[in-house]
C-alpha positions in Angstrom: -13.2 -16.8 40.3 -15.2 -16.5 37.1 -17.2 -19.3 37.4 -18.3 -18.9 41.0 -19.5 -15.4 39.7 -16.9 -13.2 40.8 -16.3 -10.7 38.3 -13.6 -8.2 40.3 -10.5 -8.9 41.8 -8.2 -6.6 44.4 -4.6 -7.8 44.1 -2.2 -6.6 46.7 1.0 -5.9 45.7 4.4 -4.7 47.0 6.2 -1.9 45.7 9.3 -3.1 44.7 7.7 -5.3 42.0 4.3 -3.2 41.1 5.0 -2.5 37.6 6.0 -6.3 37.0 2.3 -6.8 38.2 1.1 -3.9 35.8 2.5 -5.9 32.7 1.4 -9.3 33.9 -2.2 -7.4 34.1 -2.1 -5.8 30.6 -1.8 -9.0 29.4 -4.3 -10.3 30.6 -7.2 -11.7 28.7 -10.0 -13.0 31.7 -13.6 -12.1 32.3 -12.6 -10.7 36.0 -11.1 -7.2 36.1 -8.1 -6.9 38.2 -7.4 -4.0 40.5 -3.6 -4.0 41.9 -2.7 -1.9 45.4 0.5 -1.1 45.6 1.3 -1.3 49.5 4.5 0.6 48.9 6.4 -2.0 50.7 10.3 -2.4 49.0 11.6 -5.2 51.1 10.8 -7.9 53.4 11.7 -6.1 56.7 8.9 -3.9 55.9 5.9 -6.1 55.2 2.7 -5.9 56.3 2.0 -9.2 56.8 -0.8 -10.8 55.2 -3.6 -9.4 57.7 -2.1 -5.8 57.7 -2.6 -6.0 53.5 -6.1 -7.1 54.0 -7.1 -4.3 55.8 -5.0 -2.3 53.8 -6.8 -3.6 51.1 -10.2 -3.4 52.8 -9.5 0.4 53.7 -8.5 1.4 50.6 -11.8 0.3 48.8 -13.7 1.5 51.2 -15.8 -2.3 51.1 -19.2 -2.8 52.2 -20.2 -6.0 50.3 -19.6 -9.7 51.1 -16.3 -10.3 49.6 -13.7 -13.4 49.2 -9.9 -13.3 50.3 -7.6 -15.7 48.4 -3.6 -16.3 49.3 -2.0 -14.8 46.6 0.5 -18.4 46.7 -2.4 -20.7 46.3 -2.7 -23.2 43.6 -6.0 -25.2 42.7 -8.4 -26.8 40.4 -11.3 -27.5 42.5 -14.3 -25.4 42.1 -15.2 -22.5 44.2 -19.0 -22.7 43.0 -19.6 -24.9 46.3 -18.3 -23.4 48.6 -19.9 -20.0 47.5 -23.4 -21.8 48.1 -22.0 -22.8 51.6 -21.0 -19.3 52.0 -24.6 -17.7 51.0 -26.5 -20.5 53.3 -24.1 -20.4 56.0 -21.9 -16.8 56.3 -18.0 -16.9 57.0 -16.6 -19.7 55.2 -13.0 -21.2 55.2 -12.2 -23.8 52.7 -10.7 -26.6 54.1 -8.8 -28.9 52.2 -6.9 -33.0 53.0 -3.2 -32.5 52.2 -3.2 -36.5 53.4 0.2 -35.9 55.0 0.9 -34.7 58.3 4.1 -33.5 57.4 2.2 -31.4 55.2 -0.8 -30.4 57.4 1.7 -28.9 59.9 2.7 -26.1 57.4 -0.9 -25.0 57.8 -3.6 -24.2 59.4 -5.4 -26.5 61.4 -9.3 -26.2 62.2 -11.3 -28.3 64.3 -15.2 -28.0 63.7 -18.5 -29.5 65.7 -21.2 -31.1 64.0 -23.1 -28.4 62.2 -19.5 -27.4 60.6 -18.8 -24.4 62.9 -15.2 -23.5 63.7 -14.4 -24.5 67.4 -10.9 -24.0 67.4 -7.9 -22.8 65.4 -4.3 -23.5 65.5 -1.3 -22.2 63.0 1.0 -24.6 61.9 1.1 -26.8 65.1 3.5 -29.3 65.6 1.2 -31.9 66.3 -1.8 -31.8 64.4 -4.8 -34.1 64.8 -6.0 -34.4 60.7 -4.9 -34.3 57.8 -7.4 -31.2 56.6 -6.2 -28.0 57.0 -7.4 -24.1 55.9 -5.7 -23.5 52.9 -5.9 -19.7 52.3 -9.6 -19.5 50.7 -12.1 -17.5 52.9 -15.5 -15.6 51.9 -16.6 -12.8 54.7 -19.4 -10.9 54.9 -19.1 -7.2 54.6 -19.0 -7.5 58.7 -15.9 -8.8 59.1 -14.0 -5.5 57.7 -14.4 -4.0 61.4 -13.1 -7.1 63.2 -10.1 -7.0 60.7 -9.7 -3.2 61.8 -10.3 -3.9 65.5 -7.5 -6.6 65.3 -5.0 -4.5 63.9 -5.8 -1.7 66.1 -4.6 -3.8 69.5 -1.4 -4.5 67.9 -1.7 -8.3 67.7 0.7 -9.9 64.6 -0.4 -9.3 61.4 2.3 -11.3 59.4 -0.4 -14.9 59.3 -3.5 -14.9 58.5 -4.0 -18.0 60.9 -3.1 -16.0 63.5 -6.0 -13.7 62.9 -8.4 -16.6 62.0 -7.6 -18.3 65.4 -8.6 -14.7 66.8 -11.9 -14.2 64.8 -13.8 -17.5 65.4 -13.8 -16.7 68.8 -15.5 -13.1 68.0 -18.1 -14.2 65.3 -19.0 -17.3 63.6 -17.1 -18.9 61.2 -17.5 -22.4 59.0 -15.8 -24.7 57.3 -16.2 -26.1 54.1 -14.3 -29.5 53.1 -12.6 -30.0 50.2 -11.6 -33.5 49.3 -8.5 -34.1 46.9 -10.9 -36.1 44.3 -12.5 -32.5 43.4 -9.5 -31.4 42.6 -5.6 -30.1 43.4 -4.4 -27.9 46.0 -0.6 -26.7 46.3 1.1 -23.9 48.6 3.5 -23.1 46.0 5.3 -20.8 48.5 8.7 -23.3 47.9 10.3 -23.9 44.7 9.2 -27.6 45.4 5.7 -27.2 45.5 6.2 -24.4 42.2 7.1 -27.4 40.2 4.9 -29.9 41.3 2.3 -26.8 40.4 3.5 -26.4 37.0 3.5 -30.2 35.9 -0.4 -30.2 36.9 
């Protein structure tokens, strides 16, 4: 985050381990502050889901800037310096990323994009999907996007995957994808003890 010039970071966090989260960030030594939100959530029948912590999140701070949303079980290496030029030339950008596999690319999120790179269609985790490149959890927003986020959750649509909400949104503004190759570097969903340790021997 620090070298594509972000310098603050919102961290959602649920309840039951907040004050695990309030070590970790004592003890850390980065040039990005870290602000945790405790979303007061103490077990899994009572999550938000991803998109009801964003606008938790988004509420909370009261946000009117551009801003970047991150899965908090992401793993990478590749730079983010691109794909924040993409995101200032362009507006709404997801980073798209070839997991090679299509075993793999049906865990995710699939996008499919016309010429000029805009997002003409979105599907979650489909059974059959046509690539191998997939969203992977890495979007920048403009400040804009905090009252489609609202409007979303207000008509009681799911709020547990973000994919869901994505697959909503590029059909209300536009959105854009920015490709990641594996040369630049790794990506992992480290949301299985699997793909933990292939994260840690990296």
């Amino acid at each position: 985050l620090s070298e594509a010039g972000i310098q603050l970071a919102t961290l959602v966090c649920n309840h039951r381990f907040i004050h695990d989260f309030e070590r970790w960030r004592s003890r850390q030594r980065s040039p990005v502050s870290v602000r945790l939100i405790d979303n007061g959530v103490a077990s899994a029948d009572q999550r938000h889901g991803s998109v009801g912590d964003l606008n938790l999140a988004l509420e909370t701070l009261d946000l009117r800037d551009d801003f970047w949303v991150l899965h908090g079980d992401n793993f990478f290496t590749f730079s983010l310096r691109p794909a924040m030029h993409a995101f200032q030339q362009r507006g709404n950008t997801l980073v798209i990323y070839d997991v090679v596999s299509m075993e793999r690319a049906r865990r995710a999120g699939q996008v499919a994009c016309n010429a000029s790179g805009r997002i003409i269609g979105f599907a979650e985790k489909p059974m059959h999907p046509k690539s191998t490149w997939v969203s992977v959890g890495i979007y920048a927003f403009r400040a804009d996007i905090l009252s489609h986020v609202q409007r979303y959750v207000a008509t009681g649509r799911p709020t547990d995957r973000s994919g869901d909400f994505l697959e909503w949104l590029h059909t209300q503004t536009p959105l854009y994808a920015f490709h990641v190759p594996p040369e630049q570097g790794a990506w992992l969903d480290i949301g299985t003890p699997d793909d933990y340790r292939r994260a840690k021997a990296i």
